[in-house]
C-alpha positions as CSV (number, residue, x, y, z in Angstrom):
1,X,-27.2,-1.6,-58.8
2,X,-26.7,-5.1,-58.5
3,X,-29.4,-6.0,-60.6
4,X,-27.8,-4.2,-63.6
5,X,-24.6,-5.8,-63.2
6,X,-25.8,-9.6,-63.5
7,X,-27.8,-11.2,-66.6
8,X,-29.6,-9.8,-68.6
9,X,-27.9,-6.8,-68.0
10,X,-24.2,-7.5,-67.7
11,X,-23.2,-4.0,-66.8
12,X,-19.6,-3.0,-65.8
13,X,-18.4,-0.3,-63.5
14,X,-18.8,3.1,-65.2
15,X,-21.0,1.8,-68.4
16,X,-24.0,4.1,-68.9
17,X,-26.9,2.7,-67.5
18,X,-29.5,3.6,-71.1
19,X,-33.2,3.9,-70.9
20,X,-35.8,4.9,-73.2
21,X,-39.3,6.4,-72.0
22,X,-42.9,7.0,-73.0
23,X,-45.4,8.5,-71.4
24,X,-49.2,6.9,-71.5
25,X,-52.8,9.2,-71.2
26,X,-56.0,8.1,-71.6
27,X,-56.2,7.3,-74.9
28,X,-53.1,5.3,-76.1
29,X,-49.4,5.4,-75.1
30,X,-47.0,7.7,-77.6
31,X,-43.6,7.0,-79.0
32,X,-40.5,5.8,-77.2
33,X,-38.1,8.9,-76.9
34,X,-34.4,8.3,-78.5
35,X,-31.8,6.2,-75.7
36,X,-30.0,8.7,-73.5
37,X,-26.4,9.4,-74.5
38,X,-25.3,10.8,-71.0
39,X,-26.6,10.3,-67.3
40,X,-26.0,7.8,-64.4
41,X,-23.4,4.8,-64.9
42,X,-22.7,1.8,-63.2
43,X,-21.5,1.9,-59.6
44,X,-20.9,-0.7,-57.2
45,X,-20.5,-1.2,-53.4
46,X,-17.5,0.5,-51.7
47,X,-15.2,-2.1,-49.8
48,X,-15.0,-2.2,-46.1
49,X,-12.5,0.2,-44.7
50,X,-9.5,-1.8,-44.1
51,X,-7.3,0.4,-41.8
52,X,-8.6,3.3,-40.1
53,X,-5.5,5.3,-38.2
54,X,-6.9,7.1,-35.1
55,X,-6.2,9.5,-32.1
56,X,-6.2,12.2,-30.0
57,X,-5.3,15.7,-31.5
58,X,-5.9,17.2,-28.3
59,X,-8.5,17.4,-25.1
60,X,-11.5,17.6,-27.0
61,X,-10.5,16.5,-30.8
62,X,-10.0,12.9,-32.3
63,X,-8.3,12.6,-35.2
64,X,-9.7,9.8,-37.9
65,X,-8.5,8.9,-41.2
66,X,-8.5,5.9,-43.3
67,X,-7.6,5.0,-46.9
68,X,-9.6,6.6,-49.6
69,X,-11.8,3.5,-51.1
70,X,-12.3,3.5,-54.9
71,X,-15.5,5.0,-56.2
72,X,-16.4,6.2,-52.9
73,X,-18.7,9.8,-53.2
74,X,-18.9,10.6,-49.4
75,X,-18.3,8.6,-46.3
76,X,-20.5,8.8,-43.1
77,X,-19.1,8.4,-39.1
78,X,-21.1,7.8,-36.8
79,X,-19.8,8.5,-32.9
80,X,-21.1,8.6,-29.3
81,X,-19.3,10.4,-26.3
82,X,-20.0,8.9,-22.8
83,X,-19.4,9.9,-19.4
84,X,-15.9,9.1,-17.8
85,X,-17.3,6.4,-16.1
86,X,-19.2,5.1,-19.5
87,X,-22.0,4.3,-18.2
88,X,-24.0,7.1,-19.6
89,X,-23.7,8.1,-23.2
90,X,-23.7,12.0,-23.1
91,X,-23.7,13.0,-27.2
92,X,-24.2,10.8,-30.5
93,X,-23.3,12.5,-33.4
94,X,-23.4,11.6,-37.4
95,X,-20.7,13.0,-39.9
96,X,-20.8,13.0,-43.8
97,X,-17.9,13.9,-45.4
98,X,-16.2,13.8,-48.7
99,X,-12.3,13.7,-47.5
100,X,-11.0,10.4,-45.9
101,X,-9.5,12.6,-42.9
102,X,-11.7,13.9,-40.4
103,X,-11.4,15.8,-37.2
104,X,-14.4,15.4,-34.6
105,X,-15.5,17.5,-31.8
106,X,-16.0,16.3,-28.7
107,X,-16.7,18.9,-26.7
């Protein structure tokens, strides 16, 4: 996206990104079809989380929850559980998830 939002482009957050296509065969290319009037926009690259507030719910659950970032769609945690010790890592896991509050499993 960052090519759309720098010259020649110049596209803002949220502008419709507008194309026009044509398909080619053997023998010549054909028309240009009309601009789109609906489809993808603009979107840049979420901030860093800046706070993320953490703990243990109980035993085997850890709580995690940040503030929401603008024009995020989903947000992805990634965890490992090691052995007591932590020498070995026992589990590695990978989250996606829409809220900004999560509850992970470590059982």
């Amino acid at each position: 996206m960052d090519t759309l939002t720098k010259a020649p482009f110049n596209l803002g957050p949220g502008e419709l990104i507008q194309i026009k296509s044509r398909a080619r065969n053997l023998i010549c290319w054909g028309k240009f079809s009309e601009k789109n009037v609906e489809g993808v926009k603009v979107f840049s690259t979420p901030t860093k989380m800046l706070t993320i507030k953490e703990g243990w719910k109980d035993r085997n659950t850890y709580d995690l929850s940040w503030d929401p970032i603008i024009g995020a769609t989903s947000y992805k945690v990634s965890y490992e559980r090691r052995s007591i010790d932590d020498k070995d890592k026992t589990a590695s896991k990978e989250v996606t998830t829409t809220d900004n509050d999560i509850a992970l499993d470590l059982k």
